[in-house]
C-alpha positions as a Markdown table, in Angstrom:
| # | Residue | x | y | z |
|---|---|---|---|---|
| 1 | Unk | -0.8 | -11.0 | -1.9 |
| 2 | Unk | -3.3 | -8.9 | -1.7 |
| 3 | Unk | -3.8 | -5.2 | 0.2 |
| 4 | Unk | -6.3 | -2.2 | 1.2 |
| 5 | Unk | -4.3 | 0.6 | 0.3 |
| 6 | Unk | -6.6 | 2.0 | -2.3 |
| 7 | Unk | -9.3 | 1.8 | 0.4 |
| 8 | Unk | -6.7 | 3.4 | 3.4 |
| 9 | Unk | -6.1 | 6.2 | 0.7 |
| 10 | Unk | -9.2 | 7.0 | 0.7 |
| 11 | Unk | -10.5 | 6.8 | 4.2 |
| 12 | Unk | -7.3 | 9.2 | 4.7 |
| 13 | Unk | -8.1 | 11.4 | 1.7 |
| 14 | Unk | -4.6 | 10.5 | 0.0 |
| 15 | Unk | -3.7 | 10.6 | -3.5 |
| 16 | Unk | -1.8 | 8.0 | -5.1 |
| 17 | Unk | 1.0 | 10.8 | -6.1 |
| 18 | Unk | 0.7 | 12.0 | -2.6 |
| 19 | Unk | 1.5 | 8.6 | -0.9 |
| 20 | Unk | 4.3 | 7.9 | -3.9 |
| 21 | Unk | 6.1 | 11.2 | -2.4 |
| 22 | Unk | 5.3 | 10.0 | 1.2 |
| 23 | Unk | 7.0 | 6.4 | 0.7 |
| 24 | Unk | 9.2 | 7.3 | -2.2 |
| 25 | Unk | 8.4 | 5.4 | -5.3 |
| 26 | Unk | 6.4 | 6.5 | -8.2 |
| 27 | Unk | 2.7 | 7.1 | -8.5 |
| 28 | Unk | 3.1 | 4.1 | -10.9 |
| 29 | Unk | 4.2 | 2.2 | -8.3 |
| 30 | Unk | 1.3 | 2.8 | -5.8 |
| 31 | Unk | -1.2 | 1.6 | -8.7 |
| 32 | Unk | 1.1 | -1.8 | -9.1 |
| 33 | Unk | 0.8 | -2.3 | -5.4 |
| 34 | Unk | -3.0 | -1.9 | -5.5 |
| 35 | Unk | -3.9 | -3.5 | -8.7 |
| 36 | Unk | -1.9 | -6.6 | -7.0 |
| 37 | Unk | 0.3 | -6.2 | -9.8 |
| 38 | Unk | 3.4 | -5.4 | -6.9 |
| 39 | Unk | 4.4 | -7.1 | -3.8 |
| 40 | Unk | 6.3 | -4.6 | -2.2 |
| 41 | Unk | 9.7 | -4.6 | 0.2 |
| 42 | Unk | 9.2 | -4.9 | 3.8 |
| 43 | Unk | 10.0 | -1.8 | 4.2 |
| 44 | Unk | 8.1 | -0.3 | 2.0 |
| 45 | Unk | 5.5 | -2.1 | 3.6 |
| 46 | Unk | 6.4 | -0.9 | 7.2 |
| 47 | Unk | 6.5 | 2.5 | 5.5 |
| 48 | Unk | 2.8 | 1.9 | 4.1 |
| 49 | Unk | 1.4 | 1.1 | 7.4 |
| 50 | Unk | 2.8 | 3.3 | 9.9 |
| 51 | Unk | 1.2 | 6.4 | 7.3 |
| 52 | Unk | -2.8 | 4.7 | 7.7 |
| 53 | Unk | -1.5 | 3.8 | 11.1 |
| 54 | Unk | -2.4 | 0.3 | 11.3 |
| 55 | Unk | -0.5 | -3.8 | 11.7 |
| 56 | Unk | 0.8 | -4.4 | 7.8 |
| 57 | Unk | -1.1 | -7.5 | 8.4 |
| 58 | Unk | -4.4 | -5.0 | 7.9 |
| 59 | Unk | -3.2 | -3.6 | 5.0 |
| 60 | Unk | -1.9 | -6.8 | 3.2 |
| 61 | Unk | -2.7 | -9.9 | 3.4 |
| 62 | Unk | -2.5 | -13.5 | 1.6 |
| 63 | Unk | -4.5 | -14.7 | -1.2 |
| 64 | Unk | -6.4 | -17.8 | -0.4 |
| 65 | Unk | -4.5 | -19.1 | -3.3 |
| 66 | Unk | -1.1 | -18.0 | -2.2 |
């Protein structure tokens, strides 16, 4: 799976420790999830998009090989 959360971070001018506090996970964490490295929960998820304020289906997505 893939996401835009390094790009929603910066169109919102957040951190990656900022939106770790926000969610609460580690900053490691956040770079997992953007480096495609971690799928998170649906929850998390949920969490994610109701900070950039969009569908999670705007912020993450399927690989065309997934």
């Amino acid at each position: 799976m893939k996401n835009s959360i390094k790009v929603e971070r910066a169109i919102h001018n957040i951190t990656q420790a900022n939106l770790a506090e926000i969610i609460g996970v580690s900053r490691q964490t956040v770079n997992a999830m953007e480096l495609n490295k971690y799928v998170p929960s649906t929850v998390l998820a949920l969490k994610i998009s109701k900070i950039f304020k969009k569908p999670v289906n705007e912020i993450f997505f399927l690989d065309s090989g997934d």
